[in-house]
N, C-alpha and C positions, 0 to 999 in steps of 0.2 A: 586519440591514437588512430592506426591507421591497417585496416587491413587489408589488403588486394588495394583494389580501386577506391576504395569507401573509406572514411574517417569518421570516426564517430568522437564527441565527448560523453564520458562516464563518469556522471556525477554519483558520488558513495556517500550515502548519507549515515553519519556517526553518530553516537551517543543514543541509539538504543539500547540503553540496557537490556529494563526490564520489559520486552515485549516478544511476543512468539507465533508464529503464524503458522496453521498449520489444515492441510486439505484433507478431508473428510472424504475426497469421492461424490457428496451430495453438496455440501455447501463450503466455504472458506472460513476458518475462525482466527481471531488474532486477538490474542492478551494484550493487554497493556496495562504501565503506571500512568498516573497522572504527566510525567515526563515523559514518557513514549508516545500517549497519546499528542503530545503538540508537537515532538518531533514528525511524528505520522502524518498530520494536519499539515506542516511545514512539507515535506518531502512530495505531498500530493500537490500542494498549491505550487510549489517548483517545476512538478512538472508540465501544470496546466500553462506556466511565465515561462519556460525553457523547449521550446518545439523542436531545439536543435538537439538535444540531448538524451541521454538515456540516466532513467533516477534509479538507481541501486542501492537495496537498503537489506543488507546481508540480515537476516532473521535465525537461519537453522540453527544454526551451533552458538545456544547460548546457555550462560553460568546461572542462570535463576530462571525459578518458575512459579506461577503462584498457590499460594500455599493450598492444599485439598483440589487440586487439579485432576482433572476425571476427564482425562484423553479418551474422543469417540474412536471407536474402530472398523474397519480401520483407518489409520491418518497419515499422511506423510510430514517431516516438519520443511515449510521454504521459505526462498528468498522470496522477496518480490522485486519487480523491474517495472518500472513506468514509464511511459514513451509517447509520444504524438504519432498518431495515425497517419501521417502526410510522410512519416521517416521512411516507410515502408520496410522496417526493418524484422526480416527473419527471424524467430526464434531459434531455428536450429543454428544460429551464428553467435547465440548468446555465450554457450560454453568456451570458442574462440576465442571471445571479445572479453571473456569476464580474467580468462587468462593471462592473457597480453596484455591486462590494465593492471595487474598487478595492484601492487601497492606504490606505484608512478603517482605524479600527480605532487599539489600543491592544497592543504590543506583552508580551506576560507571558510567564514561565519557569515550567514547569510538569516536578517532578521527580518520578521514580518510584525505587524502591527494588527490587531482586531479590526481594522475597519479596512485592513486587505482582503479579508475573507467575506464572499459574500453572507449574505440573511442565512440562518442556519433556520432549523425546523421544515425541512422539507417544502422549500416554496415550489409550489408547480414550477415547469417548464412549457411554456407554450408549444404544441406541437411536436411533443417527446414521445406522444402512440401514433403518430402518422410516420405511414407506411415508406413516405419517403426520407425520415426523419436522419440525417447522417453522422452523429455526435455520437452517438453510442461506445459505450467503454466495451471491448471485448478479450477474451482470454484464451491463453496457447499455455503450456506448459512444456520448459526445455532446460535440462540440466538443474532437478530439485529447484526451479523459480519460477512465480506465477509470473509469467509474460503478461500485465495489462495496458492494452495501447488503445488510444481515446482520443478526444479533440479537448480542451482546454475544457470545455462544458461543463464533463462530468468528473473531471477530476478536483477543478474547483467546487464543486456542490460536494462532494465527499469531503473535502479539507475543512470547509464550514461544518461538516457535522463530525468529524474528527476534532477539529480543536472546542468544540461546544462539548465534547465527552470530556476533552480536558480539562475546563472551565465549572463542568457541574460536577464531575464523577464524584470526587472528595467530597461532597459534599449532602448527598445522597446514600439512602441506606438498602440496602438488598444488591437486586440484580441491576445493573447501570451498562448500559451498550449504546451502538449506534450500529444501521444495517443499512450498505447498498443493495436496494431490493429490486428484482425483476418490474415489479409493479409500479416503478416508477419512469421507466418509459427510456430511462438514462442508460442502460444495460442491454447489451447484445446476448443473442439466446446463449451463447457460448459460455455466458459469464451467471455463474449460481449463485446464491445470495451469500454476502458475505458480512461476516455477523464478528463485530470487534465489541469487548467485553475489558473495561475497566476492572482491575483490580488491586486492592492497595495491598497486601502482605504478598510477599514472597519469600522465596526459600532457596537455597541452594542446592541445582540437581544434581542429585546422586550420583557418583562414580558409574556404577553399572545401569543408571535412567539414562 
């Protein structure tokens, strides 16, 4: 689509059901099923293979939530947007752009295979705490959506350990997550840890939730 001078494509990424993303103020949280999570994984490694594009994965407004859910507060619930760092593209143009793209578009299936994602388990990144390090994922917030735009680096290291939450969660008992953490050198100050949390039962939100 095209606004002003600029054309952007808006990729909207479908079939999350069950998953919910939601900003605490201190940190990011995001629910998922075993099916959201490798959506999530998918959507993130799309945007690290797509530099031309913007990845939109509509989160707020959804029909399930998991079951015994204990929202911090306060929280807001969002979108998220994913983007390449080179686009140079404003957050505050997000609400224009999310408008005009409507429900346009041509609906495609875009599959990935386990040996496109890279080694999951946190493998270091050679010089990801040096000063002059320029990959870093960083965060804006514009129109209820976390704005994250990054170089292909850390977007791809996050989809590794998204689709590895999909891979193991089911099969694991207690608490099951995966966390982009400051500590790992891949995150700009901007961006607070964010902590995505498998869960298998869900429920239907309540008319007045």
């Amino acid at each position: 689509m095209r606004l002003g001078a600029e054309e952007y494509r808006v990729l909207r990424v479908g079939g999350l059901r069950r998953a919910l993303c939601y900003d605490s103020e201190h940190w990011l949280s995001l629910w998922v099923d075993r099916g959201a999570a490798a959506e999530l994984a998918a959507a993130w490694l799309l945007a690290a293979r797509s530099p031309r594009s913007l990845v939109h994965l509509p989160l707020r407004r959804r029909g399930e939530r998991p079951v015994d859910a204990a929202l911090p507060e306060p929280h807001r619930a969002r979108d998220l947007l994913l983007l390449h760092h080179s686009l140079q593209f404003p957050a505050s143009r997000w609400k224009e752009v999310r408008a005009r793209a409507g429900k346009a578009g041509r609906q495609r299936t875009v599959e990935f295979r386990r040996a496109d994602f890279p080694l999951p388990h946190d493998q270091v990144v050679p010089g990801a705490h040096h000063a002059g390090f320029r990959d870093r994922l960083g965060l804006s917030t514009a129109a209820d959506t976390l704005v994250l735009s990054g170089s292909a680096l850390p977007f791809a290291d996050a989809a590794a350990d998204f689709f590895d939450l999909a891979d193991t969660g089911p099969h694991q008992d207690g608490h099951v997550c995966a966390e982009l953490h400051p500590g790992s050198g891949l995150l700009d100050r901007s961006m607070p840890l964010m902590h995505v949390e498998y869960r298998a039962e869900w429920e239907p939100v309540p008319r007045d939730g």
